[in-house]
C-alpha positions as CSV (number, residue, x, y, z in Angstrom):
1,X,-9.8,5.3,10.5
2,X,-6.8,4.0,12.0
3,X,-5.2,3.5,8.2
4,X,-6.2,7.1,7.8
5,X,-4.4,8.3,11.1
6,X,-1.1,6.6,10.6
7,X,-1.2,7.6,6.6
8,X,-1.1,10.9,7.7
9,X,0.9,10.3,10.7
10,X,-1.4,11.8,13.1
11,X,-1.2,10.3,16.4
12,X,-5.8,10.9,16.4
13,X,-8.5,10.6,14.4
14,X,-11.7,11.6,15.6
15,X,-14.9,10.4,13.3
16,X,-16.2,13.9,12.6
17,X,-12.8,15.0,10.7
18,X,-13.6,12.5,8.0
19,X,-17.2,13.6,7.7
20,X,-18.9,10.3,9.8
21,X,-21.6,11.4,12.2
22,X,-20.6,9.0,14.8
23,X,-19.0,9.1,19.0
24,X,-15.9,7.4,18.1
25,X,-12.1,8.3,17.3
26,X,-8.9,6.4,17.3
27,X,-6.0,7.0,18.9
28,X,-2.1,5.8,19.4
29,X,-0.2,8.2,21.5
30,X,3.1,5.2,21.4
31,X,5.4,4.0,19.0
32,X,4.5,0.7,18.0
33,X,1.1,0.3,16.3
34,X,0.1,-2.5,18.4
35,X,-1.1,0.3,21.0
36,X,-3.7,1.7,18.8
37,X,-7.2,2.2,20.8
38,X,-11.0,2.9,19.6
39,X,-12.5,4.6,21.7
40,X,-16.2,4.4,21.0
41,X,-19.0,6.8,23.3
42,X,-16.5,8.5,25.4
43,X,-17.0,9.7,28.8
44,X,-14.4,12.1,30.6
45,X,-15.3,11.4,34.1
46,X,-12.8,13.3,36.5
47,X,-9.7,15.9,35.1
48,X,-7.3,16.5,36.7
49,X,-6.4,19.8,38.8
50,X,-2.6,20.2,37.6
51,X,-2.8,21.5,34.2
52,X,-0.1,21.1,31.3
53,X,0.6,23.8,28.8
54,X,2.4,22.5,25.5
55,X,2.4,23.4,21.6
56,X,-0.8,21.6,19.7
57,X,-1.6,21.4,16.5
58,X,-4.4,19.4,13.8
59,X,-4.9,17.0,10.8
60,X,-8.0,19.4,10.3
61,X,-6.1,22.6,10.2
62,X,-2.9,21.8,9.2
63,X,-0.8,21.2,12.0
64,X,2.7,23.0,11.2
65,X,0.6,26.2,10.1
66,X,-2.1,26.7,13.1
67,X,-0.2,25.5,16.2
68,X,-0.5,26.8,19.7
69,X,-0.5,26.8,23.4
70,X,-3.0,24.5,25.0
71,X,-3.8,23.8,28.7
72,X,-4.3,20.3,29.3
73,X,-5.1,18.1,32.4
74,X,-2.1,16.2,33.2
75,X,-4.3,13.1,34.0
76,X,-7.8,12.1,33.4
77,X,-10.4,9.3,34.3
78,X,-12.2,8.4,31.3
79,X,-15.3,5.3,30.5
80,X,-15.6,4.2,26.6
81,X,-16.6,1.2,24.5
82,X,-13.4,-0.4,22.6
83,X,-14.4,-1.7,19.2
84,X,-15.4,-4.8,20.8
85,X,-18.5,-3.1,22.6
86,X,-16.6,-3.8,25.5
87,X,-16.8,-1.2,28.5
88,X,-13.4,0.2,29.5
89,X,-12.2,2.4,32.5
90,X,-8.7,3.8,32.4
91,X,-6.7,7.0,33.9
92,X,-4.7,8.5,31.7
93,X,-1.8,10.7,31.8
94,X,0.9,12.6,30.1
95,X,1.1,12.5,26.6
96,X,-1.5,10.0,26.3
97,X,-3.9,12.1,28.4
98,X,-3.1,14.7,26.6
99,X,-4.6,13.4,23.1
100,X,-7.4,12.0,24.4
101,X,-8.4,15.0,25.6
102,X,-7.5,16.6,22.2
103,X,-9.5,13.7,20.3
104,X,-12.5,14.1,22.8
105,X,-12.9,17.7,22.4
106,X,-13.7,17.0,18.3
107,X,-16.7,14.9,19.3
108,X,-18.1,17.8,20.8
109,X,-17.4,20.2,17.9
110,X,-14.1,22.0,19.8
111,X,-11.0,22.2,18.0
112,X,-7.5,23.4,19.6
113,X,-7.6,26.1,17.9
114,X,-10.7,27.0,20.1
115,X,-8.1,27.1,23.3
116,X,-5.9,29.1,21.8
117,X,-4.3,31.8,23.8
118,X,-5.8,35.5,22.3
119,X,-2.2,35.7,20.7
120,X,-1.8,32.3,19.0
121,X,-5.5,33.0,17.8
122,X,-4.5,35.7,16.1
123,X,-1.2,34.3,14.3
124,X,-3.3,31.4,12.9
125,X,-6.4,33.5,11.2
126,X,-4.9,34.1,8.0
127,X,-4.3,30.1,7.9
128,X,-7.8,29.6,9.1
129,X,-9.0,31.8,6.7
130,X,-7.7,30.3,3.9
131,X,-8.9,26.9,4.9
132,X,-11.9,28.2,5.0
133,X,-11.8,29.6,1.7
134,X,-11.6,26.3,0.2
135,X,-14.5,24.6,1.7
136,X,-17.5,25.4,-0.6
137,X,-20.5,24.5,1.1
138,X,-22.5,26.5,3.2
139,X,-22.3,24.7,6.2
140,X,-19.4,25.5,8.0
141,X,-19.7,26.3,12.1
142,X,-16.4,28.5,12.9
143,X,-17.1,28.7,16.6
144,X,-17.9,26.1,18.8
145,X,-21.7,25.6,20.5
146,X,-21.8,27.7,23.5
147,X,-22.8,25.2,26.0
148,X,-20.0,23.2,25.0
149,X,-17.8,25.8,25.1
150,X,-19.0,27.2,28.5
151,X,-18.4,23.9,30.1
152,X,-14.8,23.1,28.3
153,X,-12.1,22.1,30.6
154,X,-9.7,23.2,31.4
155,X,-10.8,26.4,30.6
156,X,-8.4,28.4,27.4
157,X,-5.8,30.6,28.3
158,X,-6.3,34.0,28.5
159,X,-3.1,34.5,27.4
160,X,0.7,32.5,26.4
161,X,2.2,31.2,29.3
162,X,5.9,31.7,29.9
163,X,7.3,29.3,32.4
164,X,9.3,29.9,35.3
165,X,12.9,30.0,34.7
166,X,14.7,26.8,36.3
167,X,16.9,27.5,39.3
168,X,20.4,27.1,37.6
169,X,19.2,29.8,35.2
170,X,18.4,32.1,37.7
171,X,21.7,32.1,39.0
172,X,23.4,31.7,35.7
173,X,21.4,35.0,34.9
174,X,22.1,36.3,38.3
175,X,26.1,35.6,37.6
176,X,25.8,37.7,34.3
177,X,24.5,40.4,36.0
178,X,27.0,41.1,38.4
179,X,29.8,41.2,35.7
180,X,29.2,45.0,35.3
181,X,26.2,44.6,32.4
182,X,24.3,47.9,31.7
183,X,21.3,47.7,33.6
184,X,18.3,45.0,35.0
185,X,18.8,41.9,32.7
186,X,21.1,43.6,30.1
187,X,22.4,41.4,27.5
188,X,20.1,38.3,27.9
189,X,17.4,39.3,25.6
190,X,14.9,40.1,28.5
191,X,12.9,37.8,31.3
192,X,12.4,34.3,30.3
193,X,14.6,35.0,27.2
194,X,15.8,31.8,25.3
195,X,11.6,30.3,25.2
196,X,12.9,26.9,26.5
197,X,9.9,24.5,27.8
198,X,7.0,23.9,25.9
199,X,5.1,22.1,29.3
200,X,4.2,24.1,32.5
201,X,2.1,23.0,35.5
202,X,0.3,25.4,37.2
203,X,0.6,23.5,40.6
204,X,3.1,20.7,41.2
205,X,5.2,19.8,38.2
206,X,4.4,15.8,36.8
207,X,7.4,14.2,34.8
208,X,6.5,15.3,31.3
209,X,7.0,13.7,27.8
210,X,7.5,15.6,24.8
211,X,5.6,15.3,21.3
């Protein structure tokens, strides 16, 4: 699995993407390959209040095609088994957290494209579609089990967040406006114009890394 993951240059592989039955998925959310875990019969024990929105995508549905806005915890508590049967407890956070989280949610049949904001849903059908369209057995489960999906957190978005605009760009925007432009906002493409930051927290802002 972990060949398979760094072939592809995934940074997660969860088991049931390459058609094994099994509670286990592999993960290295660092540079050097020495940092790769197994994480073997997961457990996510305690999230995190603060919640991250960033860009995701997936191996299993074509990343650069059906990418969207996800809300992660910004930390976690998880217990697993490493591939030496050995029980491990960690908190996670950031980035790291943030794949977990995304590798977990395949073990219990929920892919990010299940937390997709209604809008980012939408964009990505016709790609899901044709996915879809090439899988010939009869078999296929487009929607997560409703238990599951009932108790996933956090909980999707019901819709894309736009993040609060910095203070320097408030006044920057504030400074534009009183050189005589044409109305509220005029000539800077509307409120939260220029998209900027993928992450938001919807209580107190954690240092954040990037993809």
């Amino acid at each position: 699995m972990l060949s398979i993951m760094h072939e592809s240059k995934g940074v997660g592989l969860a088991a049931p993407q390459i058609g094994l039955n099994e509670n286990v998925f592999v993960y290295n959310a660092f540079d050097s390959k020495r940092m790769a875990r197994v994480v073997c019969n997961p457990q996510i024990i305690q999230y995190s209040p603060q919640v991250i929105v960033e860009e995701e995508g997936c191996l299993s549905l074509r990343s650069d095609e059906c990418a969207g806005q996800v809300a992660r915890s910004a930390w976690i508590e998880t217990e697993y088994q490493n591939e030496l049967g050995q029980k491990v407890k960690r908190r996670l956070k950031d980035f790291e957290a943030r794949v977990f989280q995304h590798e977990y949610d395949h073990l219990k049949g929920i892919l990010c494209y299940d937390r997709f904001p209604p809008e980012d849903r939408e964009a990505a059908q016709e790609s899901i579609n044709k996915l879809l369209g090439l899988y010939e057995d009869d078999d296929a489960e487009t929607d997560p089990d409703e238990s599951e999906f009932k108790n996933m957190l956090p909980r999707p978005l019901s819709g894309r967040y736009m993040p609060p605009l910095e203070v320097d760009e408030v006044k920057e925007k504030d400074d534009e406006a009183m050189k005589g432009s044409a109305g509220f906002g005029a000539g800077g493409g509307g409120f939260g114009a220029g998209g900027g930051k993928k992450i938001a927290n919807k209580k107190k802002d954690p240092k954040k890394k990037q993809k």
